[in-house]
N, CA, C and O atoms as a DFTB+ gen file, in Angstrom:
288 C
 N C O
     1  1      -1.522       9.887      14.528
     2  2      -1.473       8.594      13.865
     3  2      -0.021       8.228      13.565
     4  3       0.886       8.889      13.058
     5  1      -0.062       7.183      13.955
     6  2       1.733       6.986      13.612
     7  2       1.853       6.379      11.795
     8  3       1.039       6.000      10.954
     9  1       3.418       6.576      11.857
    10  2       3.371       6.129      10.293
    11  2       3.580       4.732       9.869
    12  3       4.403       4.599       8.963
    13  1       3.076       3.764      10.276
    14  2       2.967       2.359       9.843
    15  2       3.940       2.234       8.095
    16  3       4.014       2.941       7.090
    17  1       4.512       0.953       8.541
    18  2       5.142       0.648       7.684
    19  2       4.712      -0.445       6.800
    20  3       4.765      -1.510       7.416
    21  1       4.300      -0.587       5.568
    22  2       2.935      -1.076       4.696
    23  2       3.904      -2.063       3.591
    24  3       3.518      -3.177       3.237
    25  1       5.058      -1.524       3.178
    26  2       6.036      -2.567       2.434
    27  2       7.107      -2.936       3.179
    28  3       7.801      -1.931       3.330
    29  1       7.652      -3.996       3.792
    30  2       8.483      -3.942       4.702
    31  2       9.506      -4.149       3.701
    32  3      10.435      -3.389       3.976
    33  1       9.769      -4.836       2.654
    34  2      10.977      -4.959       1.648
    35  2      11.627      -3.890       0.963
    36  3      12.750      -3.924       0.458
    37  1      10.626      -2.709       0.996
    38  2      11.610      -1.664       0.523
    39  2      10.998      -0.522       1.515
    40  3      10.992       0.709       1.512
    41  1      10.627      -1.266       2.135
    42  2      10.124       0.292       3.754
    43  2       9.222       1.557       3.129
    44  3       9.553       2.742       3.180
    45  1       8.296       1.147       2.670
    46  2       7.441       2.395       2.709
    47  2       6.568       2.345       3.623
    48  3       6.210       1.328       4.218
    49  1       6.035       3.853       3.840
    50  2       5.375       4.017       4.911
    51  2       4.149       4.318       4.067
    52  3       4.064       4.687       2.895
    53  1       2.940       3.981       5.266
    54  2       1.415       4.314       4.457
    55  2       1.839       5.669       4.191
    56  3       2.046       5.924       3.004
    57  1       2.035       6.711       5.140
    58  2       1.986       8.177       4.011
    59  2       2.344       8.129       2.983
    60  3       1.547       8.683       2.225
    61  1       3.572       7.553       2.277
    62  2       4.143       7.888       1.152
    63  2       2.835       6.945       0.213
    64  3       2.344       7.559      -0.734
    65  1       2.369       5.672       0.454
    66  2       1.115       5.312      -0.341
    67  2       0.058       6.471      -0.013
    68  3       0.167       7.324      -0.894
    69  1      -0.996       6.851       0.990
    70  2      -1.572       7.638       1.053
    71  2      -1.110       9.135      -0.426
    72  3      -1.589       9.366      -1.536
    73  1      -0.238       9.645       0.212
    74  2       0.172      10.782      -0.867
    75  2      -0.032      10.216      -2.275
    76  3      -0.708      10.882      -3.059
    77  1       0.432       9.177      -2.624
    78  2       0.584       8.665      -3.919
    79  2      -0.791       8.750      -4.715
    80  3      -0.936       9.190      -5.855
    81  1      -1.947       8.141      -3.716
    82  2      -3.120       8.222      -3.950
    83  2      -3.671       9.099      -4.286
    84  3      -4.454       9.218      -5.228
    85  1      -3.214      10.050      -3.313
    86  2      -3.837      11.183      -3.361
    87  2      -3.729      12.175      -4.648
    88  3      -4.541      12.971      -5.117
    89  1      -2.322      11.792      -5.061
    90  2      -1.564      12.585      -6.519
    91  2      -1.852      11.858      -7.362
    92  3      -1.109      11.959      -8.339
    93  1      -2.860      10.913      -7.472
    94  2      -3.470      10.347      -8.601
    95  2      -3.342       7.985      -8.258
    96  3      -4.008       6.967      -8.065
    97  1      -2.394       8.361      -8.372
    98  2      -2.015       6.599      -8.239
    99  2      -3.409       5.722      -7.561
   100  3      -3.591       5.338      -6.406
   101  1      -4.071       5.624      -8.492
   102  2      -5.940       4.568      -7.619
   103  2      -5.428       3.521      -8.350
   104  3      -6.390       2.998      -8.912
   105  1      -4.296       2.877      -8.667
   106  2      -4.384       0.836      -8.867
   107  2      -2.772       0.788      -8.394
   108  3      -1.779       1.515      -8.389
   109  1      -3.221      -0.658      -7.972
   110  2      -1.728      -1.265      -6.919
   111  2      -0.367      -0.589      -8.229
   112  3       0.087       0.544      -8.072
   113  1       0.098      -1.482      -9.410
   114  2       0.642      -0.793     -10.755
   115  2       1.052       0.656     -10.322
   116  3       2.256       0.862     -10.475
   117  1       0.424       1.575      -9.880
   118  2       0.143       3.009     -10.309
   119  2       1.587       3.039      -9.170
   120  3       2.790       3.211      -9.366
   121  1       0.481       2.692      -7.521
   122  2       1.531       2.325      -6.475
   123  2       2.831       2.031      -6.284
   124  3       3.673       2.563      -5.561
   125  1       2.919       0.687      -7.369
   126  2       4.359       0.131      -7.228
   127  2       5.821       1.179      -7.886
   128  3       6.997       1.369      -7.575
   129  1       4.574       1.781      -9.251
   130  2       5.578       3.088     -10.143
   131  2       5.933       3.757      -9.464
   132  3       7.063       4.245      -9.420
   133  1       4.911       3.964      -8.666
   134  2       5.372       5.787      -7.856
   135  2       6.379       5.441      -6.719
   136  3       7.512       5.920      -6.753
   137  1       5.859       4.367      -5.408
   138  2       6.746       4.766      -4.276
   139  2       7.791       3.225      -4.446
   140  3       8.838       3.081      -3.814
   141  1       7.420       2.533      -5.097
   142  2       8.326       1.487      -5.267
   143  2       7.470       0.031      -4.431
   144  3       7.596      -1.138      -4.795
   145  1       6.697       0.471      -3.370
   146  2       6.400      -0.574      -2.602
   147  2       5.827      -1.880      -3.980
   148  3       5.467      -1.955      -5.155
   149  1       6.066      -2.616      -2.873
   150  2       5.277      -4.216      -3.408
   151  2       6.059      -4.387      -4.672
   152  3       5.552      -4.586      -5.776
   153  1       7.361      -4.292      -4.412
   154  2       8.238      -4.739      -5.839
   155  2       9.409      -5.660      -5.251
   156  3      10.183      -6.295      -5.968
   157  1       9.440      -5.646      -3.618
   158  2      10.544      -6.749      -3.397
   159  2      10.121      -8.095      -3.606
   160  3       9.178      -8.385      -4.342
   161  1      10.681      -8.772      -3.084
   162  2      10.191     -10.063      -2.654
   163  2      11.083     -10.740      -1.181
   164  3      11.743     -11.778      -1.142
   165  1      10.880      -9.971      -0.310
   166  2      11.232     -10.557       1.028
   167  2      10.061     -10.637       1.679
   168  3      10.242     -10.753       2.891
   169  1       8.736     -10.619       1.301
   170  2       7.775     -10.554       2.112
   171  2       7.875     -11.381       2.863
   172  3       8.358     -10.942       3.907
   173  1       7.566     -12.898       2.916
   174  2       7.477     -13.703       3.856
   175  2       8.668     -13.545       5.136
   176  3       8.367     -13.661       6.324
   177  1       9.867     -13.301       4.710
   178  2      10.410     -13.095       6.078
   179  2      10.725     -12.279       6.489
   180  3      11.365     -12.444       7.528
   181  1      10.491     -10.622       5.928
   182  2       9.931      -9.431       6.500
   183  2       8.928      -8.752       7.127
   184  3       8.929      -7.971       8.078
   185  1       7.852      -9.302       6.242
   186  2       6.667      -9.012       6.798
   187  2       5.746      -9.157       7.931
   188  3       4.737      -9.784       7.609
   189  1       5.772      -8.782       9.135
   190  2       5.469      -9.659      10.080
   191  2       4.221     -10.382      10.212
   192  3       3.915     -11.031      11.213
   193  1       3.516     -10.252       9.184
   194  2       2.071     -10.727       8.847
   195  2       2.355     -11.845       7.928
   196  3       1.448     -12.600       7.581
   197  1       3.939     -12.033       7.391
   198  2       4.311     -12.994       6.581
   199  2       3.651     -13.308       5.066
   200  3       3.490     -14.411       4.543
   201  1       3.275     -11.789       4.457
   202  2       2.249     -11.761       3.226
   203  2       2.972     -10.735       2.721
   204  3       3.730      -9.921       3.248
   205  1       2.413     -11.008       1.013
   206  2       3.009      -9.838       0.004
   207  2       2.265      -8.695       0.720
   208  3       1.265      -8.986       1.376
   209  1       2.668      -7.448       0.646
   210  2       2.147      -6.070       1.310
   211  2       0.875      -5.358       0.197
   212  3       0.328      -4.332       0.602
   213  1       0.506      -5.851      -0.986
   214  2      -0.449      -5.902      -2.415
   215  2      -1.815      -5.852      -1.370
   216  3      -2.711      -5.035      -1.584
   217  1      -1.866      -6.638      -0.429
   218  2      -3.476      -6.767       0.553
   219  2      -3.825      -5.387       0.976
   220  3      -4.824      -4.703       0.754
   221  1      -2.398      -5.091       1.854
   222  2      -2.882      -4.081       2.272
   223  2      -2.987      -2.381       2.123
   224  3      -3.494      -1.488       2.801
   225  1      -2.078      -2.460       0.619
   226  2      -1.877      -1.512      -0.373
   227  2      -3.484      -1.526      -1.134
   228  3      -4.016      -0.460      -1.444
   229  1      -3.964      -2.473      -1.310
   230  2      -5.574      -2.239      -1.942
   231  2      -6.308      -2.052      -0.853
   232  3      -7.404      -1.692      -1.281
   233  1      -6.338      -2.080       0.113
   234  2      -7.312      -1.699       1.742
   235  2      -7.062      -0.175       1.734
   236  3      -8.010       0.610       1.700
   237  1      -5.497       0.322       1.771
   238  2      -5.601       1.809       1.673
   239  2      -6.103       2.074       0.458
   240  3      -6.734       3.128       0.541
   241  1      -6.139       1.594      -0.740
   242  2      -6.627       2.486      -2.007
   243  2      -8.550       2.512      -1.689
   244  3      -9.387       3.409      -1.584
   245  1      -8.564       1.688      -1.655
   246  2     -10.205       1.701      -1.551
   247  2     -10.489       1.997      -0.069
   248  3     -11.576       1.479       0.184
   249  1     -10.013       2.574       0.969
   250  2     -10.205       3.262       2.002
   251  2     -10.377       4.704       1.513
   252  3     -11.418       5.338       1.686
   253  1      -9.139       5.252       0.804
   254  2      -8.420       6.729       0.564
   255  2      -9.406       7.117      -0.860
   256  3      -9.632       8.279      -1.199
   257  1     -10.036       5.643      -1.750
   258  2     -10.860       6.444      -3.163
   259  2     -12.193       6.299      -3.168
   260  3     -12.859       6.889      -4.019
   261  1     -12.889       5.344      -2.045
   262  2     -13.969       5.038      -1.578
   263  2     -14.471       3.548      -3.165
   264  3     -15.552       3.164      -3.611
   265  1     -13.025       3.190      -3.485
   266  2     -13.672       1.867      -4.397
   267  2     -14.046       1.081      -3.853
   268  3     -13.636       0.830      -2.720
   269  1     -14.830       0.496      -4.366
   270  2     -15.286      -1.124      -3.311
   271  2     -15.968      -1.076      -1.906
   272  3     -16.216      -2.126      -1.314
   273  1     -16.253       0.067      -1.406
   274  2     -17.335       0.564      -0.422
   275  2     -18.523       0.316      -0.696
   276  3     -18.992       0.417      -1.830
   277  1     -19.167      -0.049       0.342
   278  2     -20.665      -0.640       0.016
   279  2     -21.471       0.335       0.720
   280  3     -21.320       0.612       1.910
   281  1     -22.510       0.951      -0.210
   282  2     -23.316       2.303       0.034
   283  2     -24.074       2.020       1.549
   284  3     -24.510       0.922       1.899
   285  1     -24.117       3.098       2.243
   286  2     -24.865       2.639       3.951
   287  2     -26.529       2.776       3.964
   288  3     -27.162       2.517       4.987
């Protein structure tokens, strides 16, 4: 799996969110303390999706803590 880059304003990579998660950090807040992501504000002309990186920082948390999963 390659390491995708999830804040482009201060370059974190999903591992360093993943880990974060994993060492406790389950709300965006927890996220921003620990690895810094989603605290710039160059999103729009960094981002190549042109969005704050907060979307897809809550897609990994509730991927990685199973929040917001809908039972099968």
């Amino acid at each position: 799996m390659k390491d995708k880059t999830i804040c482009y304003c201060i370059g974190v990579k999903e591992s360093a969110i993943v880990r974060a998660i994993r060492e406790g950090a389950h709300t965006l807040r927890a996220i921003r303390k620990t690895t810094k992501a989603c605290t710039g504000n160059l999103c729009k002309d960094l981002n190549p999706n042109g969005r704050c990186c907060s979307i897809d920082i809550m897609a990994i948390i509730e991927r990685e803590t199973g929040k917001g999963s809908k039972p099968k």
